[in-house]
N, C-alpha and C positions, 0 to 999 in steps of 0.2 A: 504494500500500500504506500502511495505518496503522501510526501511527509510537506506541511505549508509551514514556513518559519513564520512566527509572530514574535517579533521582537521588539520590546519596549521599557524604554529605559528612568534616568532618576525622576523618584514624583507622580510615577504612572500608577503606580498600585494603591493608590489613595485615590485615587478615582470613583465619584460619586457623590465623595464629602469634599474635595478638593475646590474649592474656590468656584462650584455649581454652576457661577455667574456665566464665568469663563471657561471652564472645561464638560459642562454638560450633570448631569446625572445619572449616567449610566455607569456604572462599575467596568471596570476591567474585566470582572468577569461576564458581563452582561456582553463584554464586546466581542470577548473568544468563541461565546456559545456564538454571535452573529456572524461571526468571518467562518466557523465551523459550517455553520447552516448551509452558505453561500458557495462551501466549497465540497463540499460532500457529495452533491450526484456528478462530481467528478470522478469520485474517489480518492479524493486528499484529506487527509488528516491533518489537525491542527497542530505543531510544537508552540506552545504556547511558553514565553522565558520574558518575562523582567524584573530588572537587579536596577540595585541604585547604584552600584560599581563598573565603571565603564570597560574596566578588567574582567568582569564577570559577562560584560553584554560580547566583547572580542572573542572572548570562550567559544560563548554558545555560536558564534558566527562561524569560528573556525570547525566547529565540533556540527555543523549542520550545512559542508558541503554537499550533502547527497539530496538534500531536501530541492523542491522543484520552483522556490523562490521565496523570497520572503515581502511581510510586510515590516515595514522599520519606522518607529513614531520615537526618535531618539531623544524627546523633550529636550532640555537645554543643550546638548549633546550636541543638534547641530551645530552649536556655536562654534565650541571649540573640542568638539571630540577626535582629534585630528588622529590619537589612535583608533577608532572607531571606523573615521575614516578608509583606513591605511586595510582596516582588516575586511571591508565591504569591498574595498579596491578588489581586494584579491579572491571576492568572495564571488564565486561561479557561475551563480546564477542571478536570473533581474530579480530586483528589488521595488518596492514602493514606497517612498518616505510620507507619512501621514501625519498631521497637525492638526489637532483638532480646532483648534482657534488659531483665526485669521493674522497670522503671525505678521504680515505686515500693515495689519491696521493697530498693532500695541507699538508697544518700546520701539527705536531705531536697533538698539544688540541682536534685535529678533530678525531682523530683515535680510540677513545671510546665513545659508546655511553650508557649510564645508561637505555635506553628503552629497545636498540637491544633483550635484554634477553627474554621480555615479547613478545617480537612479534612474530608473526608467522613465519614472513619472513623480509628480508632488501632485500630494493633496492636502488643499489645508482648509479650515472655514468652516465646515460642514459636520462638525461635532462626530459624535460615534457615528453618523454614515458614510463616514470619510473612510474608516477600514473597511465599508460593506464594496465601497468602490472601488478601493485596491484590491482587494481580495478578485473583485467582477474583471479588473484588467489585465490580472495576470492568470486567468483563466482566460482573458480571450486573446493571450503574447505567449503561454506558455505551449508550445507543440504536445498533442495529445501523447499519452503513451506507447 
């Protein structure tokens, strides 16, 4: 069975309680069961990993080159996760980076991100249906089995 990486990094597993205004209501786990839903009459499985250690997020990237792509919501990470970076560089298959809020209608620090480049695509704005849409892209980028 195929393996979907969900990768999500510091500040994400507080999700729900986390500042509601701006990150939504939905839990983390509310968002695994929906990217799972989306991806399943594929037959892909969900790896579902987030760490507030950017050492720990590099892990699971090196440790899930077999998987058929992932989604990556690297919270502040885009900023300056330049090892994060280094390790998607080399990581084998596409990617989706997701943002749940509209990262360049906040702060100026938000308005670059050192991933965007490698990805396939960004999505940002569109709160928890922003993973149901990466999840939708890289089923329709990813060559069936």
């Amino acid at each position: 069975m195929s393996q979907l990486l969900l990768l999500n990094g510091p500040n994400l597993g507080i999700l729900g309680r986390r500042e509601p205004e701006i990150y939504g209501t939905d839990t983390l786990a509310d968002i695994e069961a929906a990217v799972a839903e989306e991806v399943a009459p594929r037959g892909w499985k969900v790896t579902a990993v987030q760490h507030e250690s950017e050492g720990q997020l590099i892990e699971a990237v090196q440790d899930s080159y077999d998987t058929v792509g992932a989604i990556v919501n690297p919270g502040a990470l885009m900023i300056a996760g330049w090892s994060l970076r280094d390790a998607l560089a080399a990581y084998p298959r596409p990617f989706v980076e997701v943002h749940l809020s509209n990262v360049w209608a906040r702060e100026s620090f938000r308005h670059e991100s050192v991933l965007a480049p490698l990805a396939a695509g960004v999505i940002v704005g569109l709160g928890a249906l922003g993973y149901r849409l990466a999840a939708r892209a890289l089923l329709a980028t990813v060559p069936l089995d």
